[in-house]
Backbone bond lengths (Angstrom), bond angles and torsions (degrees), N, CA, C in turn:
res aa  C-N    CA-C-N  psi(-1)  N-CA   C-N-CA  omega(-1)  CA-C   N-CA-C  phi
1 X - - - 1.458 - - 1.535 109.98 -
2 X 1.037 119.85 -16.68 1.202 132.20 -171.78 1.303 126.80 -96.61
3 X 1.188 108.81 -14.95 1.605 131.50 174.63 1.870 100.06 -99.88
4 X 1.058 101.75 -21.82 1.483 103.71 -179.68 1.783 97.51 -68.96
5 X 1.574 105.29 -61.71 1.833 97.50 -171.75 1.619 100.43 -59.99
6 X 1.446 125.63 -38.94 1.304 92.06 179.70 1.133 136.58 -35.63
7 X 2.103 106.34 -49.83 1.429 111.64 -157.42 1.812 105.42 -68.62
8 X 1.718 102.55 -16.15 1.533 104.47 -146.05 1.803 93.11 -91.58
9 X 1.712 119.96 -14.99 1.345 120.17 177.17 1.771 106.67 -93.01
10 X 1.791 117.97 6.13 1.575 93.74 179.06 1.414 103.67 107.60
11 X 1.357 126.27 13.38 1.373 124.93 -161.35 2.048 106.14 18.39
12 X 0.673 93.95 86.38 1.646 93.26 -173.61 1.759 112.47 -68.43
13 X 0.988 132.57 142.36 1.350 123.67 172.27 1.116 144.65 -58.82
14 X 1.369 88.50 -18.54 1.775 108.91 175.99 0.761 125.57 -111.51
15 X 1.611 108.56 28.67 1.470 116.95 171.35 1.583 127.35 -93.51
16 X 1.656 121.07 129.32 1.040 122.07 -147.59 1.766 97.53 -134.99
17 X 1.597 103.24 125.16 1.776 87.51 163.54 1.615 131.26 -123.92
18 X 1.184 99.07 171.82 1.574 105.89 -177.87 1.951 91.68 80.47
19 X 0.779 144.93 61.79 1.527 157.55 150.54 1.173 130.24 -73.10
20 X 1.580 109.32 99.32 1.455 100.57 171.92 1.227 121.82 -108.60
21 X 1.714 97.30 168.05 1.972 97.91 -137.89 1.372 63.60 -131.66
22 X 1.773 124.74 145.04 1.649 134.58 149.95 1.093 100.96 -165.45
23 X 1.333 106.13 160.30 1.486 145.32 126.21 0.969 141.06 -90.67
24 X 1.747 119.64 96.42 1.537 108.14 -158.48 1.278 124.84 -69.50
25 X 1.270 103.87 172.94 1.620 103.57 -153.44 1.257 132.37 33.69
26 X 1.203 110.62 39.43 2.015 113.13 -157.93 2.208 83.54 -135.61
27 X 1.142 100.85 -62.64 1.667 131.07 -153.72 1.327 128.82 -172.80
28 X 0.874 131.55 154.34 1.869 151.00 -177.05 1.291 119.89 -156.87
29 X 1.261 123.38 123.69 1.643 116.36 171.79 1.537 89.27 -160.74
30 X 1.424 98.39 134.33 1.878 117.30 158.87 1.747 117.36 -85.51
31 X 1.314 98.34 113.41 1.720 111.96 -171.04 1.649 79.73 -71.05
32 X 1.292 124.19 156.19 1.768 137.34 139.69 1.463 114.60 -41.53
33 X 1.478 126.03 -44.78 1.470 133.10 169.63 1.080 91.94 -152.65
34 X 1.584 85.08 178.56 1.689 115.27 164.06 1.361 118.15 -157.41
35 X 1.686 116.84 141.39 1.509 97.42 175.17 1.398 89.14 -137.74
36 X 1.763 113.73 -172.02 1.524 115.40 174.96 1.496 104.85 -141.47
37 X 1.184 99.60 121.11 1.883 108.33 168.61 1.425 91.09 -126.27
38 X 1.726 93.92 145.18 1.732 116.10 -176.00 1.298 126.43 22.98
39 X 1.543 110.16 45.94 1.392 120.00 163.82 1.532 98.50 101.30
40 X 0.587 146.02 -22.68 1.507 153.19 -137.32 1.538 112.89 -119.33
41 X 1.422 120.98 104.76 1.582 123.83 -177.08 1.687 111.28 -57.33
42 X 1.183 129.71 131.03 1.247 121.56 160.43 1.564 123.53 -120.41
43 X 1.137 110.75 94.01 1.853 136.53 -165.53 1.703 97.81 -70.78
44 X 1.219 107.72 111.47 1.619 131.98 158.34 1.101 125.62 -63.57
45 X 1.311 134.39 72.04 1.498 116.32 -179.14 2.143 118.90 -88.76
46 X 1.181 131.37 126.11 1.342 114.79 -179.75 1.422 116.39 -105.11
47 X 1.280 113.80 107.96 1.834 120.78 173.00 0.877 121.93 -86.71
48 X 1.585 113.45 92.59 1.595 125.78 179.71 1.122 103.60 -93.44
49 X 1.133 127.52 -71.86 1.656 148.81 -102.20 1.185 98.33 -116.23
50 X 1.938 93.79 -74.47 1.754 121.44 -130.24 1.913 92.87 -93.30
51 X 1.178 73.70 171.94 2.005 101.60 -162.80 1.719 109.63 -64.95
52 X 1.107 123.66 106.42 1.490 113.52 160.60 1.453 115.77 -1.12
53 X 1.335 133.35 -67.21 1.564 135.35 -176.36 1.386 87.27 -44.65
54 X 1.578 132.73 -79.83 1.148 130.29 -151.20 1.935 120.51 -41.85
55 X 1.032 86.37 -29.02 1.839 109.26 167.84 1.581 126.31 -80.33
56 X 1.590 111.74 -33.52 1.017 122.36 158.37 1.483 109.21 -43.76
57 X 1.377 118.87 -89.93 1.391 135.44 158.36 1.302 121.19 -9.33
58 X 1.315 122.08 -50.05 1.317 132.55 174.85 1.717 104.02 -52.33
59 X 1.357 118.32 -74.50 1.546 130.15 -162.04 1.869 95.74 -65.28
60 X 1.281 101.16 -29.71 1.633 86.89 171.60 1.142 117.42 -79.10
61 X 0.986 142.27 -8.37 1.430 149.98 142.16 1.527 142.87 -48.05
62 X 1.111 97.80 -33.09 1.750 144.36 -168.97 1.752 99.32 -93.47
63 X 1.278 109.63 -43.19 1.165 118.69 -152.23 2.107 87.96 -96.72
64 X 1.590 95.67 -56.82 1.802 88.98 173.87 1.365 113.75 -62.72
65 X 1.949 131.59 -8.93 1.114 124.28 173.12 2.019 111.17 -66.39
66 X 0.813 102.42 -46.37 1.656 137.12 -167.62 1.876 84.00 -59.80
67 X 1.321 99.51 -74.62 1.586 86.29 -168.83 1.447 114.80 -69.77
68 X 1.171 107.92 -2.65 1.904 90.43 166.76 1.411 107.98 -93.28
69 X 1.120 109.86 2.77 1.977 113.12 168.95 1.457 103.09 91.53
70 X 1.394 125.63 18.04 1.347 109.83 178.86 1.409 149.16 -20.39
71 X 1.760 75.35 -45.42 1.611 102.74 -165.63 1.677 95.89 -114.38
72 X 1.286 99.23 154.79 1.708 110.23 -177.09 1.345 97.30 -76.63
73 X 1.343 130.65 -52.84 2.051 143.63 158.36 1.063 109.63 -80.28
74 X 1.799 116.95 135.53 1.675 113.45 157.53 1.337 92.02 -65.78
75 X 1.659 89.77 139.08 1.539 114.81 179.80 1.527 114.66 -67.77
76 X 1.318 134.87 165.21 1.457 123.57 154.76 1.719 111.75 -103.33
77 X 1.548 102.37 134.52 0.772 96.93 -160.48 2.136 100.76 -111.37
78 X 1.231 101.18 131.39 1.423 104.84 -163.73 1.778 111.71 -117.84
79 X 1.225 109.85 91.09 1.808 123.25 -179.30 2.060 87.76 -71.16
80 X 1.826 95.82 160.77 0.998 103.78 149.19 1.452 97.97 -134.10
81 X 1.336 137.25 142.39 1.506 144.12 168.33 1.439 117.47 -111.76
82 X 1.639 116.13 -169.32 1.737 114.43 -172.96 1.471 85.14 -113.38
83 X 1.591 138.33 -56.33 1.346 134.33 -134.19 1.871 104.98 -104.09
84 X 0.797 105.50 149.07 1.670 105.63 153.99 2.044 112.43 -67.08
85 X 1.247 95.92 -41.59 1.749 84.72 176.99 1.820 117.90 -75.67
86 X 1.239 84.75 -13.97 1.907 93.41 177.11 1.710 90.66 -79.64
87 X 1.298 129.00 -71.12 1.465 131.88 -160.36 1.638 104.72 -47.73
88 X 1.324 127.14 -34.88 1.665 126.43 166.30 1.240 102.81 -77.21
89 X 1.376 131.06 -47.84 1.372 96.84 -174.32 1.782 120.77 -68.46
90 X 1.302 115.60 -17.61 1.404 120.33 167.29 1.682 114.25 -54.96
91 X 1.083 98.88 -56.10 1.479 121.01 178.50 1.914 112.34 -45.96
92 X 1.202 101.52 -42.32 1.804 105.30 178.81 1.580 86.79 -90.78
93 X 0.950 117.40 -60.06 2.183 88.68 -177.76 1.557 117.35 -38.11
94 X 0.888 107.09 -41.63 1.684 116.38 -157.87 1.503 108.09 -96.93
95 X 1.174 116.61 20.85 1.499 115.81 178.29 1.537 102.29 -73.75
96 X 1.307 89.94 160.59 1.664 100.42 177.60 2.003 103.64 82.98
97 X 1.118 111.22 -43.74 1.457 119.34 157.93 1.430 136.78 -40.06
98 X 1.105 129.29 133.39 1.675 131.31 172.35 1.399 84.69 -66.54
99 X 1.168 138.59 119.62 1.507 135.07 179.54 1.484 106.71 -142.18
100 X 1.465 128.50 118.55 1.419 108.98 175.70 1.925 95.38 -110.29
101 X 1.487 115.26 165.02 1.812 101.31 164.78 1.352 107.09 -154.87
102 X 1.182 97.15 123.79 1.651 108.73 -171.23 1.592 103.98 -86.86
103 X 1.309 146.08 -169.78 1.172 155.40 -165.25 1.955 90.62 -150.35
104 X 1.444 121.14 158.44 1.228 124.22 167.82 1.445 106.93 -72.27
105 X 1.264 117.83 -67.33 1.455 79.34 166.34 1.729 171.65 153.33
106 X 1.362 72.81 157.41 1.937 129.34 -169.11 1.691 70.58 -58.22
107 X 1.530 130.28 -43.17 1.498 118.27 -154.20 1.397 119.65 -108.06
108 X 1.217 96.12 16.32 2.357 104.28 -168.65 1.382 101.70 -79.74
C-alpha cells in the first residue's frame, strides 16, 4: 500500500521510510515514510493490520509533535486504509489536522 502512494505522489525524491520523528523526553513515533514538497513534511501512515488504539496513539503523537513546533509547516499528513469505516474513523481522530486518507483501493 505504500508503494502505491509513492507511485501515486510522483515517487518524490525525498522520500524516505521507516522515519523517526522525536523529541526526547517530550515524544517518539516512526511515520511509514516521509517526503518534502515546498517546504512542507508529508507523513505516510499505512493501515493495514494494526488496532485502531495503535492509531489513536499515533495522531497523539503527531499532534504533541506539531505543538512543540517541530516542524517549520504543519505537516500533511496522508494515511492509506482498506475500509470506508476505518477511513472515518481516521478522519474524527485527525481533525483539526492537515490530514488527507486514501482507501486501497483509491489505486486498482
Amino acid at each position: 500500500m505504500r508503494n502505491s502512494l509513492f507511485i501515486e505522489k510522483g515517487c518524490p525524491s525525498s522520500w524516505q521510510n521507516e522515519v523517526k520523528l522525536s523529541v526526547p523526553g517530550e515524544v517518539s513515533v516512526t511515520a511509514d515514510a516521509i517526503y518534502t514538497m515546498a517546504g512542507t513534511y508529508h507523513i505516510i501512515e499505512v493501515d493495514h493490520t494494526q488496532k485502531m488504539s495503535v492509531n489513536r496513539q499515533k495522531i497523539a503523537k503527531y499532534r504533541k509533535l506539531v505543538e512543540l513546533g517541530v516542524f517549520d509547516k504543519v505537516p500533511k499528513f496522508i494515511w492509506i486504509t482498506t475500509t470506508t469505516y476505518r477511513q472515518k474513523q481516521l478522519a474524527k481522530l485527525s481533525e483539526g489536522l492537515n490530514v488527507r486518507i486514501y482507501l486501497a483501493n483509491d489505486f486498482k
